[in-house]
C-alpha positions in Angstrom: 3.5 14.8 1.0 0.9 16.0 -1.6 0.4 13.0 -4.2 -1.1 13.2 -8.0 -3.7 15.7 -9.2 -6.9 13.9 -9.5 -8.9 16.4 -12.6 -12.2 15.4 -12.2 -15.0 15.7 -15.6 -18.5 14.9 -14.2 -21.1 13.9 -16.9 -24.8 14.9 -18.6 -26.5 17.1 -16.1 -24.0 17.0 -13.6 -21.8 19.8 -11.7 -18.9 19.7 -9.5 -21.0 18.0 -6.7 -21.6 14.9 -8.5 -17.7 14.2 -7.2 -18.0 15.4 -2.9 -17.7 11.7 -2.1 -15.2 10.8 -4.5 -13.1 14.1 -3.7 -13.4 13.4 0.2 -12.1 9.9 0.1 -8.7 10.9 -2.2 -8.4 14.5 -0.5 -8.1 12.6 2.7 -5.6 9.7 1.1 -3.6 12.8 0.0 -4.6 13.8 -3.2 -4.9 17.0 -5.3 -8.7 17.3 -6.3 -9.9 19.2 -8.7 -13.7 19.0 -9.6 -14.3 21.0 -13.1 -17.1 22.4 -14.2 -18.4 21.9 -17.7 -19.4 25.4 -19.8 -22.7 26.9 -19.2 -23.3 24.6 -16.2 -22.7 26.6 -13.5 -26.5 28.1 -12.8 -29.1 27.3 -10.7 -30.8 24.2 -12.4 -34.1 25.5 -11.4 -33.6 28.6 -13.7 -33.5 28.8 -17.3 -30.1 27.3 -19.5 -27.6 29.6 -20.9 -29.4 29.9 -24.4 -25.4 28.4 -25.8 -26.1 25.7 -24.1 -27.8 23.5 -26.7 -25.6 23.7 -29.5 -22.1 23.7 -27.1 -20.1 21.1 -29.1 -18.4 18.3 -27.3 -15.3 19.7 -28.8 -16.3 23.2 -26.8 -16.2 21.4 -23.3 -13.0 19.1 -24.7 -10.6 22.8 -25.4 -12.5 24.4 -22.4 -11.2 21.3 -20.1 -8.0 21.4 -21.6 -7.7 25.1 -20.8 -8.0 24.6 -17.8 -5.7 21.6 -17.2 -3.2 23.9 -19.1 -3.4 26.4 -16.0 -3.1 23.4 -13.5 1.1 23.6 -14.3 0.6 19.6 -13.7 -0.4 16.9 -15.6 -3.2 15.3 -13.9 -5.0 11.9 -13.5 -8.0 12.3 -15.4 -11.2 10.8 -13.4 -14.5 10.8 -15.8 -18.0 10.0 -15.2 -20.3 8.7 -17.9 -19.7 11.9 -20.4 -16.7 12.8 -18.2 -15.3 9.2 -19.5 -15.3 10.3 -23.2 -14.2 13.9 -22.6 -11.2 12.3 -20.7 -10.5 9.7 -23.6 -10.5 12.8 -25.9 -8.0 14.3 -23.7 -6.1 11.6 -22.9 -5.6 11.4 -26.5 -4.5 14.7 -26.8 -1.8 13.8 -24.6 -3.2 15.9 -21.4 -3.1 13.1 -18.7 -0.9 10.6 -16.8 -3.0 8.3 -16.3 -7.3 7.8 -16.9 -9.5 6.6 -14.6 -13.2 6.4 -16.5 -16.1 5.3 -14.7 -18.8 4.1 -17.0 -17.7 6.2 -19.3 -19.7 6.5 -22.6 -18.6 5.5 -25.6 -16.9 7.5 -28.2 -17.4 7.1 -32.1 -17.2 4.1 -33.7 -18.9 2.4 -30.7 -23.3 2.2 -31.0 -24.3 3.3 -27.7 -28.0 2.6 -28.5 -29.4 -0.6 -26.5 -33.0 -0.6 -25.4 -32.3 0.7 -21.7 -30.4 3.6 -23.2 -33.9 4.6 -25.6 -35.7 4.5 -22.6 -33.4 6.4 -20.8 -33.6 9.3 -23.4 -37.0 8.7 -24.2 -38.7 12.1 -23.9 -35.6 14.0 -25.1 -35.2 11.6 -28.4 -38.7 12.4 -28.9 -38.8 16.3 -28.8 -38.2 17.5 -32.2 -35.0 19.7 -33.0 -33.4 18.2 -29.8 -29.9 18.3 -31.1 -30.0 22.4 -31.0 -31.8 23.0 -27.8 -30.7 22.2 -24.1 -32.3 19.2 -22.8 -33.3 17.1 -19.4 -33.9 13.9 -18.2 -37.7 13.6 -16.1 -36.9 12.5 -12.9 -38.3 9.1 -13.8 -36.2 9.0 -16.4 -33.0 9.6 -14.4 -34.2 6.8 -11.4 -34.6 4.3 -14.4 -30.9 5.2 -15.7 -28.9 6.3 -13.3 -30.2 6.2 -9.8 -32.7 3.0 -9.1 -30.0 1.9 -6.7 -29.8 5.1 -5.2 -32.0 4.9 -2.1 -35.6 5.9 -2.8 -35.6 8.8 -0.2 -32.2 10.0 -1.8 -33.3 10.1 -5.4 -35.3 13.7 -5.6 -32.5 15.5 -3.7 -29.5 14.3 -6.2 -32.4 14.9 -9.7 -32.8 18.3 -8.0 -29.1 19.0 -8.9 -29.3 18.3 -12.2 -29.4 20.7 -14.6 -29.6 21.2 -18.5 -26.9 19.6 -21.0 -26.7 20.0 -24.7 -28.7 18.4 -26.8 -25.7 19.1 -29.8 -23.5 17.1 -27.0 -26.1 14.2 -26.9 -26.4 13.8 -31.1 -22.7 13.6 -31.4 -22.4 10.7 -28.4 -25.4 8.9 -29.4 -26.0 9.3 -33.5 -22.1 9.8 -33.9 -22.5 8.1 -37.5 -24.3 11.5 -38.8 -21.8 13.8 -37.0 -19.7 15.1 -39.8 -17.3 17.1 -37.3 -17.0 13.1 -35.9 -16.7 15.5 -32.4 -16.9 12.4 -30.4 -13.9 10.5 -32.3 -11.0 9.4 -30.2 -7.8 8.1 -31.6 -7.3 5.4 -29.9 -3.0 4.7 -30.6 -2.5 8.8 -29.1 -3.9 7.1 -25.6 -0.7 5.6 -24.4 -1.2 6.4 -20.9 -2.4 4.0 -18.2 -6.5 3.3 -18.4 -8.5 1.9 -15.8 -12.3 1.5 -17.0 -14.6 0.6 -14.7 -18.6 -1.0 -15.4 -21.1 -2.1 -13.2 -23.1 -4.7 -13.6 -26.8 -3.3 -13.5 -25.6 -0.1 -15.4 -28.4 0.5 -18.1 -26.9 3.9 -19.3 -23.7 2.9 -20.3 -24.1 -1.0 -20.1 -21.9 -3.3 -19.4 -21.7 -4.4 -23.2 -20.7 -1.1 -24.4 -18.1 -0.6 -21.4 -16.5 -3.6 -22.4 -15.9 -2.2 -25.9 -14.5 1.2 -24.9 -12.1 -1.2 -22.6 -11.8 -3.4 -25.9 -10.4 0.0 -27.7 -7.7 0.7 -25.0 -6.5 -3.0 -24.2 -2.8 -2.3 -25.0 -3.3 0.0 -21.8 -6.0 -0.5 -20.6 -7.6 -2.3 -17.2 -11.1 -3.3 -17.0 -12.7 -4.3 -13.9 -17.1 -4.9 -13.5 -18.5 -4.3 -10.3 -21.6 -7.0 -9.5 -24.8 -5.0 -7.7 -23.9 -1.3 -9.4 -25.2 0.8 -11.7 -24.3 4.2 -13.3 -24.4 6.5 -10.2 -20.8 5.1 -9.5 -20.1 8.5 -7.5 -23.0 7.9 -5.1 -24.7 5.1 -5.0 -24.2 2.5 -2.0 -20.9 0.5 -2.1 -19.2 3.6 -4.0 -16.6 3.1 -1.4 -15.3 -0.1 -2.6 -14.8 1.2 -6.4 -12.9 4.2 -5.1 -11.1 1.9 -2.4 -10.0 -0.1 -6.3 -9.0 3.0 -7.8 -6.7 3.5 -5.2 -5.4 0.8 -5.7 -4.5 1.2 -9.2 -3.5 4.2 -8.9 -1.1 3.3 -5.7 0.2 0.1 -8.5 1.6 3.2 -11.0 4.0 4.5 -8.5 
């Protein structure tokens, strides 16, 4: 018998792909899966962005995911990674899922994302002037640093290859939310009354642990937060991503 639909929101950069592992392992338990894509990232990263790329409004991917959840004639799980975590909070609170399942998810308005590993992680983006209208990229040593240092070395090129542009509007509204006067990344925190599971590791230095804590802080009336010691932020693919999607499982077997 065919269980829940699993919606799956990757994050910055990411595609579709970013979820093969995750997709496999519930496909195979039974699952639905459904990897989205996010607007104006479905070209070939090594060719230019859609030129609507840079100012796309977290609130553009937000009714462009909920179209498409609309069409579904379900209401799904919501899985999000990193960005994927907020845009499913935002829906979540718009009353579009049954249950959310947020791996380090980043932080929505009234949280301050910025800790020294997250600077560094931005570094040459924060840097370019006019960033927050243009598309925008991590360097590769930028994305080993933040995401992928436990990645293994000869694994890290292939996965930076894949990533493409993302919005520099999109990464003003998460990160410098207090001069956003649209407040896009804003959540509502009493319209989530749906099951939350929020999950951190420990060595995560683009959503740290600290600011994990607080998203999980926002939710606790339905929310359960569990860290995971010797992980970072490439939850999807890093070594040991077994064991967190084993724990999802779980949870999600514990709703039933």
């Amino acid at each position: 018998m065919m269980r829940a639909t699993l919606f799956m929101i990757h994050g910055m950069w990411g595609g579709p792909w970013c979820w093969d592992n995750f997709r496999g392992f519930f496909e195979a338990r039974g699952y639905h899966c459904v990897a989205a894509t996010l607007p104006f990232h479905d070209l070939d990263p090594r060719g230019a962005p859609d030129r609507r790329l840079g100012t796309a409004s977290l609130l553009d991917y937000a009714d462009a995911l909920e179209q498409q959840i609309r069409s579904l004639g379900t209401t799904p799980i919501l899985v999000g990674h990193s960005m994927g975590g907020l845009l499913a909070q935002v829906l979540g609170s718009r009353g579009r899922a049954e249950a959310l399942v947020l791996l380090a998810p980043a932080s929505p308005a009234g949280i301050v994302p910025v800790r020294p590993s997250v600077i560094r992680a931005f570094w040459s983006i924060l840097t370019t002037w006019g960033f927050w209208r243009k598309p925008i990229r991590q360097t590769f040593d930028e994305a080993v640093y933040s995401a992928l240092h436990l990645v293994p070395e000869q694994d890290r090129r292939r996965i930076h290859d894949r990533f493409g542009w993302e919005s520099g509007r999109v990464a003003f509204e998460m990160g410098e939310w207090m001069f956003d006067a649209r407040r896009a990344s804003r959540v509502d925190q009493t319209r989530v009354t749906c099951p939350v599971l929020i999950i951190a590791g420990t060595e995560d230095r683009m959503t740290p642990p600290s600011i994990v804590r607080r998203v999980a802080r926002k939710y606790r009336a339905v929310a359960t937060y569990r860290e995971f010691a010797g992980h970072a932020h490439w939850l999807v693919g890093e070594p040991g991503w077994e064991e967190i999607a084993a724990y999802v499982d779980t949870w999600l077997g514990s709703l039933r």
